[in-house]
Structure formats: C-alpha cells, structure tokens
C-alpha positions as CSV (number, residue, x, y, z in Angstrom):
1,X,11.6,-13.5,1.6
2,X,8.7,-11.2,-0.2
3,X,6.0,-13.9,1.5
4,X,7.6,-12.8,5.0
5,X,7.6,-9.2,4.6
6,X,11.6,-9.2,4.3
7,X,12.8,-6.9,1.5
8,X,16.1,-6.4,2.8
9,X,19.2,-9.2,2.5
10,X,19.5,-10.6,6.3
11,X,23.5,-10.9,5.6
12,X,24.4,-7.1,3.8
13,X,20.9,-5.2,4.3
14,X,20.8,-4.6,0.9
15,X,17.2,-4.0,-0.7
16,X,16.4,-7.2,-2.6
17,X,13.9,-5.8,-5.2
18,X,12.8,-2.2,-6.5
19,X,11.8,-0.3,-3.7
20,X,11.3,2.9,-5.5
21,X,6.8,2.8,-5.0
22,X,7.8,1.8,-1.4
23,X,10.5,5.0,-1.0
24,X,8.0,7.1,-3.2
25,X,5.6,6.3,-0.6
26,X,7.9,7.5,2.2
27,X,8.2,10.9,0.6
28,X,4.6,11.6,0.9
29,X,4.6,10.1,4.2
30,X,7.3,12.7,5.2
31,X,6.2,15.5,3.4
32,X,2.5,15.1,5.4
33,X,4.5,14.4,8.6
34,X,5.4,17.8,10.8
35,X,8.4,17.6,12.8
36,X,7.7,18.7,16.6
37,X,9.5,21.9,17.6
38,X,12.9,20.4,18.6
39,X,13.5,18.1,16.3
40,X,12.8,20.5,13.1
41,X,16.6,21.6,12.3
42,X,18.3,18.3,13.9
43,X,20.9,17.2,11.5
44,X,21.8,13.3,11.6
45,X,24.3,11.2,9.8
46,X,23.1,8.0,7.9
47,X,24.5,5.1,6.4
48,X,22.7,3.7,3.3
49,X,22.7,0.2,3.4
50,X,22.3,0.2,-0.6
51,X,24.8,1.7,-2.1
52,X,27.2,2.0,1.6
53,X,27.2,5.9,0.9
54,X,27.3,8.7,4.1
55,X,25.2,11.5,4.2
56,X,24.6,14.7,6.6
57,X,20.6,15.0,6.7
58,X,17.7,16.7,8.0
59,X,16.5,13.7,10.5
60,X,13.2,13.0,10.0
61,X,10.5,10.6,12.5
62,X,9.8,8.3,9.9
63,X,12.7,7.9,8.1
64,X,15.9,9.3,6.4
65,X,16.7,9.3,2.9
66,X,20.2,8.5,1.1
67,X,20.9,11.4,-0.7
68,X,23.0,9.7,-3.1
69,X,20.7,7.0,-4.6
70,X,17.1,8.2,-3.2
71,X,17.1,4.8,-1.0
72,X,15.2,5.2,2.6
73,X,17.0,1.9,3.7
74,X,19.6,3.9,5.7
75,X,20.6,3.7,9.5
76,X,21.7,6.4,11.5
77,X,25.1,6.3,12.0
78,X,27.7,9.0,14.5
79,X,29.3,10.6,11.4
C-alpha cells in the first residue's frame, strides 16, 4: 500500500502506520493557513476514521483534526 501512496485501510479507513510526522505536518500547515472571512468561526462535525470518535470543530480548508486522538484522518460528518 505505502508504494501506492495508500496509508489508509481501503475496507475501515483506518491509518495503517504512524501518521503522527504526517499530522504534525498538518498542524503547521494549518497554523500558516488563514481562513477567508466566512469560514473563520464555521463549526463542523467530524468523524475520525481512527479511533470512530465525534467531534464539534473549528473547520479548517485543509483539514480537521480529531480531538480525541490528534488523528487528521476524519471526514465531515452532519452531527
């Protein structure tokens, strides 16, 4: 999978190795990424597709992060 780029299980999305210098790279990403105007106080609910946890978060252009176990492999769910 690594040799395709695929870092995620294609049956239950789960990372398959440590993603933390991938996520830690997200958070400087993010942090040198400005919202535009209308999206700065949008609040979005996310699935994390590691450890199946909800969260309420700021939603962000490049990507949202699981609050529970740091993971940026979420998808935006309606709550």
């Amino acid at each position: 999978m690594r040799e395709h780029f695929q870092y995620a299980c294609p049956l239950c999305l789960k990372s398959v190795c440590d993603m933390s210098k991938v996520w830690e790279k997200f958070d400087l990403e993010i942090a040198a990424t400005p919202m535009p105007e209308p999206y700065q106080n949008k609040m979005v609910w996310i699935l994390c597709n590691d450890c199946g946890k909800s969260s309420h978060v700021q939603f962000h252009l490049v990507a949202q992060k699981c609050l529970n176990c740091k993971s940026y492999n979420t998808r935006e769910t309606r709550g």
